[in-house]
C-alpha positions as a Markdown table, in Angstrom:
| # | Residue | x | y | z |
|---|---|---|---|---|
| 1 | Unk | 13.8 | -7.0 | 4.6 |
| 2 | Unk | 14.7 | -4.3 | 1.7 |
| 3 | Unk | 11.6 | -4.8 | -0.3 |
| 4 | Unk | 8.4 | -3.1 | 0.0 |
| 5 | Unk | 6.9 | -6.6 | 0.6 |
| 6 | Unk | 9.0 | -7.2 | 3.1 |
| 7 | Unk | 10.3 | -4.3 | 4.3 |
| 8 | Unk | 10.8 | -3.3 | 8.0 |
| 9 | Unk | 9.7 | -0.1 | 9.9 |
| 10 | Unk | 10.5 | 1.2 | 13.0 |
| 11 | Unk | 7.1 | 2.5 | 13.8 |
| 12 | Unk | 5.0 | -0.9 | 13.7 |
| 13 | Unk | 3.8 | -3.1 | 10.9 |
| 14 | Unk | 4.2 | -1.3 | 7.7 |
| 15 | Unk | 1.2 | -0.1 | 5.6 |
| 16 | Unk | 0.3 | 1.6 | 2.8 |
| 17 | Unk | -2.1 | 5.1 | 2.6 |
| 18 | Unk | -5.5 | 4.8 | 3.7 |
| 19 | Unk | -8.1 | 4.5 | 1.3 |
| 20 | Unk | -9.2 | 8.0 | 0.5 |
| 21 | Unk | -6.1 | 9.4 | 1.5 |
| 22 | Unk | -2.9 | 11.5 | 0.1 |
| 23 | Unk | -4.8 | 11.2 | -2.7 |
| 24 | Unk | -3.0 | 13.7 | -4.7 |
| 25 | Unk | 0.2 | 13.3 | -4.5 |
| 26 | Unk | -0.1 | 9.8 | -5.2 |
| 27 | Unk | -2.1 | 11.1 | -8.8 |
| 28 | Unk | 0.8 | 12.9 | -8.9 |
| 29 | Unk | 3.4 | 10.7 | -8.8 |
| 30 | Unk | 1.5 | 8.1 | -10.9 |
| 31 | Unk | 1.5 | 11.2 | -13.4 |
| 32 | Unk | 5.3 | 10.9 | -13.2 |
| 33 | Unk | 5.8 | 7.5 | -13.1 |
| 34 | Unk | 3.9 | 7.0 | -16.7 |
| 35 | Unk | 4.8 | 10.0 | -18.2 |
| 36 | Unk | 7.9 | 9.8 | -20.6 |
| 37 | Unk | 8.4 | 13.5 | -20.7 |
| 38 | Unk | 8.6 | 13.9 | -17.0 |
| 39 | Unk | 12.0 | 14.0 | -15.0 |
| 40 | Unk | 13.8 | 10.9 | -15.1 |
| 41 | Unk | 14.4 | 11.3 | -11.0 |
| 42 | Unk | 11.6 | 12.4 | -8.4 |
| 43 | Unk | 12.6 | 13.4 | -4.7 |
| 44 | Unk | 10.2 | 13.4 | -2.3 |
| 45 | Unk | 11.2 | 15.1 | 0.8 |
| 46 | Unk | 9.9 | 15.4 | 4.4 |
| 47 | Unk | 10.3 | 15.9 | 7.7 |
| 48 | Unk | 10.2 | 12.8 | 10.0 |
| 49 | Unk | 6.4 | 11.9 | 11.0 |
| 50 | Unk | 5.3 | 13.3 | 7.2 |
| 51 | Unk | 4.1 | 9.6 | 6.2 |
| 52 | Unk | 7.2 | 9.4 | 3.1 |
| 53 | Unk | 7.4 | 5.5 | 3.5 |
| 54 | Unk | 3.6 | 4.9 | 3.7 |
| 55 | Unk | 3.4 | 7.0 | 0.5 |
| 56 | Unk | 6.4 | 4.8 | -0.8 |
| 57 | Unk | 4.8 | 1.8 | 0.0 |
| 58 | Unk | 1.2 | 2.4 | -1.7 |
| 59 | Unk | 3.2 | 3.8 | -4.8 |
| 60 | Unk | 5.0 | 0.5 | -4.8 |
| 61 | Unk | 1.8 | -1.4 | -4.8 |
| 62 | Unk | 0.2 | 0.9 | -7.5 |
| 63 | Unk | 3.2 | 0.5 | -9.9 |
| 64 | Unk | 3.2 | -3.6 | -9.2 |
| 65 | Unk | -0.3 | -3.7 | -10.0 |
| 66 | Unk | 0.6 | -1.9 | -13.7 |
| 67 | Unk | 3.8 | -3.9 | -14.0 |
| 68 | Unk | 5.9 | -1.1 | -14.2 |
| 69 | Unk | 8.1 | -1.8 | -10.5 |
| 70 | Unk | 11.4 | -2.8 | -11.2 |
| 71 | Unk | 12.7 | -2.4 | -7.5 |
| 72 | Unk | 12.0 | -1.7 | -4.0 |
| 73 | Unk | 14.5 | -0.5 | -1.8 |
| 74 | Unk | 13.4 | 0.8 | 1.6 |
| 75 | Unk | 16.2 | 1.8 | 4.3 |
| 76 | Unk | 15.8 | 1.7 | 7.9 |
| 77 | Unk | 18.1 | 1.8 | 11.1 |
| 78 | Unk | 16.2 | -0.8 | 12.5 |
| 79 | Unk | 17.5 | -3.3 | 10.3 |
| 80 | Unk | 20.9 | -4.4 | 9.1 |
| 81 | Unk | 20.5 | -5.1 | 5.5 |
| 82 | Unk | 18.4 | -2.3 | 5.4 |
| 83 | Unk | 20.5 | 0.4 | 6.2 |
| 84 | Unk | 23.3 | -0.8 | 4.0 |
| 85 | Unk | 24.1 | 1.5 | 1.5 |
| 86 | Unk | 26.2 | -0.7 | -0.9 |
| 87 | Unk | 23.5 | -3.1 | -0.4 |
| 88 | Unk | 20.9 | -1.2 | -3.0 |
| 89 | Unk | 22.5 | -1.9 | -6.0 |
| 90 | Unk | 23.0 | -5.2 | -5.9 |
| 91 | Unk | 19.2 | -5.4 | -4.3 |
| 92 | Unk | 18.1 | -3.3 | -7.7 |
| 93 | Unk | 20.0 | -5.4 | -10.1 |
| 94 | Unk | 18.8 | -8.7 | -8.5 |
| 95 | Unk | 15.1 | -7.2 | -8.5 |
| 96 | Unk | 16.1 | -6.2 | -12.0 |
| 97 | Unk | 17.4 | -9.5 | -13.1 |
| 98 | Unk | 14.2 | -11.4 | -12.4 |
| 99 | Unk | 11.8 | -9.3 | -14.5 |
| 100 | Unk | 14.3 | -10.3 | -17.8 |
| 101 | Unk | 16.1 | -13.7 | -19.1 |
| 102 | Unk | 17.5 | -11.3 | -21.1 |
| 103 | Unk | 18.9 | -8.7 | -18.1 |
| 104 | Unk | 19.2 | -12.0 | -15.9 |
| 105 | Unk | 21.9 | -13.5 | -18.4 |
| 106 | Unk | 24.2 | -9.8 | -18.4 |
| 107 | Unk | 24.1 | -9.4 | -14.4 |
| 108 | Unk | 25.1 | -13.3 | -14.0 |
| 109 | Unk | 28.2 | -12.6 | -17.3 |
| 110 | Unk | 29.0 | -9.3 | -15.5 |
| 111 | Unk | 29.8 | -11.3 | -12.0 |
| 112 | Unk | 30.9 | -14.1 | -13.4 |
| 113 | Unk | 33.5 | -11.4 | -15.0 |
| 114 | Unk | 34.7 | -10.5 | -11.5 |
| 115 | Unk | 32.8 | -12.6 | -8.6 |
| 116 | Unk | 33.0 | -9.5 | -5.9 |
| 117 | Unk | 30.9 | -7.3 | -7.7 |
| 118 | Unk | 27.6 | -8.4 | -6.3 |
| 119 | Unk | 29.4 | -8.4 | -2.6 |
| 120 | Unk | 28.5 | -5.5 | -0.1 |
| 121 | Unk | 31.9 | -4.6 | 0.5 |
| 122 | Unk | 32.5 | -4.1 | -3.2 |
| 123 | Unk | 34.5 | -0.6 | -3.0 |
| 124 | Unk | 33.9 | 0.6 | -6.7 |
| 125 | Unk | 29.9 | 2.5 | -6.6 |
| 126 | Unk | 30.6 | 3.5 | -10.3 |
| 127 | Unk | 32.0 | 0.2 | -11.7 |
| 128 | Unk | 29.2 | -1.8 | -9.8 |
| 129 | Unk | 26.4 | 0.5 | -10.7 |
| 130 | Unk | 27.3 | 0.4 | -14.4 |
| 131 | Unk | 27.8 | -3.8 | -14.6 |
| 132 | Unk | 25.0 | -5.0 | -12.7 |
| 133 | Unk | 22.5 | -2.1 | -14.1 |
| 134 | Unk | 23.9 | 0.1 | -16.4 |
| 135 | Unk | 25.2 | -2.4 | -19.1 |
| 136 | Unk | 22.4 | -5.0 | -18.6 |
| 137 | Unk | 19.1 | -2.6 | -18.9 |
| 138 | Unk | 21.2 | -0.7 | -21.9 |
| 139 | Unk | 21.4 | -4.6 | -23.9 |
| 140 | Unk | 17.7 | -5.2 | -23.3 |
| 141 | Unk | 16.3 | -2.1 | -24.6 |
| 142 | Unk | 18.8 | 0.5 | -25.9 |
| 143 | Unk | 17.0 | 3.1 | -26.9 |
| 144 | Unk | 13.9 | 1.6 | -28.1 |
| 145 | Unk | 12.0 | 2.9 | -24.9 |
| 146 | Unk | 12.0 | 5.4 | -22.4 |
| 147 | Unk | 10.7 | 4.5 | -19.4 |
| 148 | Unk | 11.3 | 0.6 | -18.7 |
| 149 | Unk | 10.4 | 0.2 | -15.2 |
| 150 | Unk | 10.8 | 2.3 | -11.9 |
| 151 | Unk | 12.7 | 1.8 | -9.2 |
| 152 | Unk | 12.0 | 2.7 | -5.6 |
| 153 | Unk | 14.3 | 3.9 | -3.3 |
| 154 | Unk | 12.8 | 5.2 | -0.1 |
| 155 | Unk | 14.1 | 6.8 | 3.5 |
| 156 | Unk | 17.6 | 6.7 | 2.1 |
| 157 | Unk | 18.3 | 9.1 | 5.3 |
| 158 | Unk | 18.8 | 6.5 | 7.5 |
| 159 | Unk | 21.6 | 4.7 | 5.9 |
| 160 | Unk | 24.3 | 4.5 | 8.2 |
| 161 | Unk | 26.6 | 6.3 | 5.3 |
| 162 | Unk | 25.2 | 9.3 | 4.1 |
| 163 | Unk | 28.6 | 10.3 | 2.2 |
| 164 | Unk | 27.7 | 7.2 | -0.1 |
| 165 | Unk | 24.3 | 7.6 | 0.1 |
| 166 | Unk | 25.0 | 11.3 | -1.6 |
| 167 | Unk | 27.7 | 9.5 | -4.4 |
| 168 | Unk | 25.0 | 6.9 | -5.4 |
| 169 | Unk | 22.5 | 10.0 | -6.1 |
| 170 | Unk | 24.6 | 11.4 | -7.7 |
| 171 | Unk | 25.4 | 8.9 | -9.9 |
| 172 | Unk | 22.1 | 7.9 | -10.8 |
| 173 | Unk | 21.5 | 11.6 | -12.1 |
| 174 | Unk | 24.3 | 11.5 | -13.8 |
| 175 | Unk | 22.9 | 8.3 | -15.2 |
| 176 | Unk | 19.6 | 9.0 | -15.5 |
| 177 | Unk | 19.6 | 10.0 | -19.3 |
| 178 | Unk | 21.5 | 6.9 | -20.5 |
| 179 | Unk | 19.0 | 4.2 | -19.2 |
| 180 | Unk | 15.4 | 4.0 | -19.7 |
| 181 | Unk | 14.7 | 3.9 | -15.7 |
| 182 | Unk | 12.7 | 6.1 | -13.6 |
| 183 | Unk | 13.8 | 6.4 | -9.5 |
| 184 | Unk | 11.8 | 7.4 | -6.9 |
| 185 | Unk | 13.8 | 8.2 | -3.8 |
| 186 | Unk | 12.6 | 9.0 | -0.5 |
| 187 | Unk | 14.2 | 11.2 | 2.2 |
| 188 | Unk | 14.3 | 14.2 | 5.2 |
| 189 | Unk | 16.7 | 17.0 | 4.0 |
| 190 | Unk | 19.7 | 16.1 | 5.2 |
| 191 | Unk | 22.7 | 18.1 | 3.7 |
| 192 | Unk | 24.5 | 15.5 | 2.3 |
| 193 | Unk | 21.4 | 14.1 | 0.0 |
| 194 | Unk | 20.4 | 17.9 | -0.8 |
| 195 | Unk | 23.8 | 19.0 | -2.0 |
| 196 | Unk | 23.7 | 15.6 | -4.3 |
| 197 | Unk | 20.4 | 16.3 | -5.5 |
| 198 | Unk | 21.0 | 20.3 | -6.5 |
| 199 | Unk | 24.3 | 18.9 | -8.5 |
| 200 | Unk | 22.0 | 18.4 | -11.7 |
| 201 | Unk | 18.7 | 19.8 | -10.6 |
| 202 | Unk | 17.1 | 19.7 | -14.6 |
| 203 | Unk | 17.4 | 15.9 | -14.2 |
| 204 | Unk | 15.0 | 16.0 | -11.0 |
| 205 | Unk | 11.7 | 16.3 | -9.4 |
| 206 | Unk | 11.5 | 17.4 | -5.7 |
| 207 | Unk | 8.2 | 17.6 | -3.8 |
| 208 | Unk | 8.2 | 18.8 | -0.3 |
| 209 | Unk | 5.8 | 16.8 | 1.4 |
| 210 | Unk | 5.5 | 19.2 | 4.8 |
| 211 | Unk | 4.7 | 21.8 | 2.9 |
| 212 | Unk | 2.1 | 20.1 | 1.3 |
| 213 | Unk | -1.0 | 22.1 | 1.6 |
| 214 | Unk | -2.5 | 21.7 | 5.1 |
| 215 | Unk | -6.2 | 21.7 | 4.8 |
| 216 | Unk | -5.7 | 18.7 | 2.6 |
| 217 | Unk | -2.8 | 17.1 | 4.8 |
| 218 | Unk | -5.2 | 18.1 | 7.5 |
| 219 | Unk | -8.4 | 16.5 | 6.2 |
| 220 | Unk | -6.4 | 13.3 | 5.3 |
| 221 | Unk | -5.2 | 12.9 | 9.1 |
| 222 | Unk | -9.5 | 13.4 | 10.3 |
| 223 | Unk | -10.4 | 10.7 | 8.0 |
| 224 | Unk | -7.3 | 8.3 | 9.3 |
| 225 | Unk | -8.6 | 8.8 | 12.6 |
| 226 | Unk | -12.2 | 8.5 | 12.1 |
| 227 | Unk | -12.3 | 5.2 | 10.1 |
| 228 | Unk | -9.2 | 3.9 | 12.4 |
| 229 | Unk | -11.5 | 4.6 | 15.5 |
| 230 | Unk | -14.7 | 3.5 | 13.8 |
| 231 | Unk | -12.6 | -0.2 | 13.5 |
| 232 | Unk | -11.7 | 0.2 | 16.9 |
| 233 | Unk | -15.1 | 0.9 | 18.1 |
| 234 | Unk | -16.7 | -2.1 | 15.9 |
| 235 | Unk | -13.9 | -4.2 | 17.2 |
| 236 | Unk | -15.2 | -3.9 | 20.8 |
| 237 | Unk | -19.2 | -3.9 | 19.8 |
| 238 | Unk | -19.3 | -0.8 | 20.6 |
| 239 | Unk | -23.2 | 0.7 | 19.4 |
| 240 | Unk | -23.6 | 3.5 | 21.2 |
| 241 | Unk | -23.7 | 6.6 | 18.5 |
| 242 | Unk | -22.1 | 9.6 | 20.6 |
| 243 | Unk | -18.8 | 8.1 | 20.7 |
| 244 | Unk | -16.0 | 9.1 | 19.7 |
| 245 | Unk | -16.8 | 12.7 | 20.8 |
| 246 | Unk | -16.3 | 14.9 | 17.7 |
| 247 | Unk | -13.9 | 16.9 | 20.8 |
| 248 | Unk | -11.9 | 14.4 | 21.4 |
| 249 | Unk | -11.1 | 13.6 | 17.5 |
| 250 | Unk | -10.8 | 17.2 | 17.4 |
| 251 | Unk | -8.3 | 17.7 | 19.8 |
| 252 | Unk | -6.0 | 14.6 | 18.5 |
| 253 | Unk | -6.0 | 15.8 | 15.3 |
| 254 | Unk | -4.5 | 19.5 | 16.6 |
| 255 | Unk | -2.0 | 17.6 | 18.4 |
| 256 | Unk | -1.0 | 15.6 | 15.2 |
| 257 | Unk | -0.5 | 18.9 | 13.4 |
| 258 | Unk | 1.0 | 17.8 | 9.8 |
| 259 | Unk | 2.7 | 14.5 | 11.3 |
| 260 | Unk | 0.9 | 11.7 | 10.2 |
| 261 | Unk | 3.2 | 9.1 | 12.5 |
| 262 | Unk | 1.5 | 10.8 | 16.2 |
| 263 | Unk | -2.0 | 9.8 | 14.8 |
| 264 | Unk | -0.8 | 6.6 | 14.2 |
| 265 | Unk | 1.0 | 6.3 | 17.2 |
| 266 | Unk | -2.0 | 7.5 | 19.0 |
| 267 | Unk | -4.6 | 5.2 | 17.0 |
| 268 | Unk | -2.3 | 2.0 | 17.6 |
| 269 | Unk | -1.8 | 3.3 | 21.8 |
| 270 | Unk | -5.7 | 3.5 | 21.5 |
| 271 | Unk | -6.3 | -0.1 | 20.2 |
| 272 | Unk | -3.7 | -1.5 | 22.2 |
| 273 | Unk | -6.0 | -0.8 | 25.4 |
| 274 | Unk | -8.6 | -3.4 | 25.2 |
| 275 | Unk | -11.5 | -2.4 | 27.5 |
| 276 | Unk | -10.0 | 1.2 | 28.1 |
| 277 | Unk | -9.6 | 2.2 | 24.9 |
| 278 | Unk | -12.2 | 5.1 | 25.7 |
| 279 | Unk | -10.4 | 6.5 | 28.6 |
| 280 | Unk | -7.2 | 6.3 | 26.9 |
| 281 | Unk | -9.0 | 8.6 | 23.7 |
| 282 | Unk | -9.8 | 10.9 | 26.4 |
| 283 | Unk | -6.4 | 11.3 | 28.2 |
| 284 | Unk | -5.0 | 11.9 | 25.0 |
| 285 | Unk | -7.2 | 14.5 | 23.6 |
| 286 | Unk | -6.9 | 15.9 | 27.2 |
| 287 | Unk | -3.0 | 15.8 | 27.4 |
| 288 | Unk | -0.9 | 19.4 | 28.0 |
| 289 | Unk | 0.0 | 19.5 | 23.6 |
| 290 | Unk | 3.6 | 20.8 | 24.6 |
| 291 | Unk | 4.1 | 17.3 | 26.3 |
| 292 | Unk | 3.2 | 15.4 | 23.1 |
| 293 | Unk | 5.2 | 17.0 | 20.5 |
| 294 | Unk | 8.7 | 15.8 | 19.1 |
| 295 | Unk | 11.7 | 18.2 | 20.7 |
| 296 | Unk | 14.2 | 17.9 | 17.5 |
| 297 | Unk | 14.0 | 16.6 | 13.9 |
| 298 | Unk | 16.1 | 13.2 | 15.4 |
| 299 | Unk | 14.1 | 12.2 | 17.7 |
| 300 | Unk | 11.1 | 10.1 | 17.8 |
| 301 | Unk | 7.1 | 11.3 | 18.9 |
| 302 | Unk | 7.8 | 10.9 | 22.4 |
| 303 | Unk | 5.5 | 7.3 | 23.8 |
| 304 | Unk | 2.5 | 7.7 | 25.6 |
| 305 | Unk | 1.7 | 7.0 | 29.2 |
């Protein structure tokens, strides 16, 4: 449940972007991704509700489609595995293994070498970082190439150790000009993974998606909920021209502000109504805005009636 095939979420069944939408920072990270020149490490950062996974995920499918994904990590509290910190090497170098004979053959010497090393409760980050990744990718290509494949590492926040979490970014910086990999990692701004990231900032891209530019986060979030309600509406046979009421769209999309997770929440409480998924537009759009919004950065959009 680690993969971006496979990966769980919290917030429903994971998708990808929207056609149409957050469509330039996904030019931009494709930019990055194929560029050799361009940082070796890209952080994008955001506050909870932003849409970082969803972004992950469609970059995930972009880079599979080109060949160029060489993992898929994708933390979550919601899942065991998931929010295993020492579980992400071993995931990478697996994910590695299976793109090479050649990689494959070094990762199954290196634990044949010593039989924990693939094991979660494998103590030594460096040591296990270097055998199943380092050493292998280093054989394959040396320095013949730049950019071999990139690895994606998203919502690394809610791993249940952030202390590791900070040592394994770390040492991937710190690695990052030795191997011909790329890494994508995905996070909020938690102190821990900032201090790790600023320890060798030249090595590094950081975006901040919330302070994207909000006429364009802002038109993305109208076109998720006019084409989601346009499927609900064709769902239910609906013909009738006048609805949704441009007021009511209106209204939802001031209460999302920049978080693309309440107009998801809203679109899937919508659909979820069957007959009443009219009247439940319109209590929404209608609702106090106070009552709707999330109270701290820990805590989820607060449910619906």
């Amino acid at each position: 449940m680690t993969s971006y095939k496979t990966r769980h979420s919290s917030y429903g069944n994971p998708t990808g972007c929207m056609a149409g939408t957050r469509v330039k920072i996904l030019a931009d990270l494709e930019t990055w991704a194929s560029n050799d020149l361009s940082s070796k490490v890209y952080w994008l950062v955001g506050m909870a509700g932003t849409g970082k996974s969803t972004i992950s995920q469609t970059l995930c499918e972009i880079l599979d489609r080109k060949n160029m994904l060489g993992a898929s990590f994708f933390c979550s509290r919601g899942s065991e595995n998931a929010r295993n910190t020492r579980l992400i090497v071993p995931t990478i170098a697996h994910s590695l293994a299976s793109t090479s004979p050649c990689i494959k053959s070094e990762v199954v010497k290196a634990i044949e070498n010593d039989p924990k090393l693939a094991e979660p409760t494998y103590i030594n980050l460096v040591d296990q970082f270097n055998k199943l990744i380092h050493d292998p990718i280093q054989v394959l290509v040396g320095n013949t190439v730049k950019t071999y494949k990139i690895i994606v590492i998203d919502a690394v926040d809610e791993c249940t150790d952030l202390r590791l979490v900070s040592s394994l970014i770390q040492l991937i910086l710190e690695s990052a000009s030795a191997i011909p990999l790329k890494v994508y990692i995905a996070s909020r701004d938690e102190p821990l993974i900032r201090r790790a990231f600023t320890s060798l900032p030249r090595l590094r891209t950081a975006f901040y998606l919330h302070e994207a530019d909000k006429d364009m986060v802002k038109g993305d979030i109208r076109m998720y909920l006019e084409m989601s309600l346009a499927e609900i509406k064709a769902d239910h046979g609906h013909t009738l021209h006048r609805w949704p009421p441009q007021s009511e769209i209106s209204a939802l999309l001031d209460r999302s502000g920049a978080l693309f997770i309440y107009a998801a929440t809203a679109i899937r409480y919508i659909s979820q109504g069957g007959p009443l998924y009219k009247s439940r537009l319109s209590t929404l759009a209608n609702q106090d805005i106070k009552s709707t919004r999330p109270v701290s950065r820990r805590r989820r959009v607060k449910s619906f009636p």
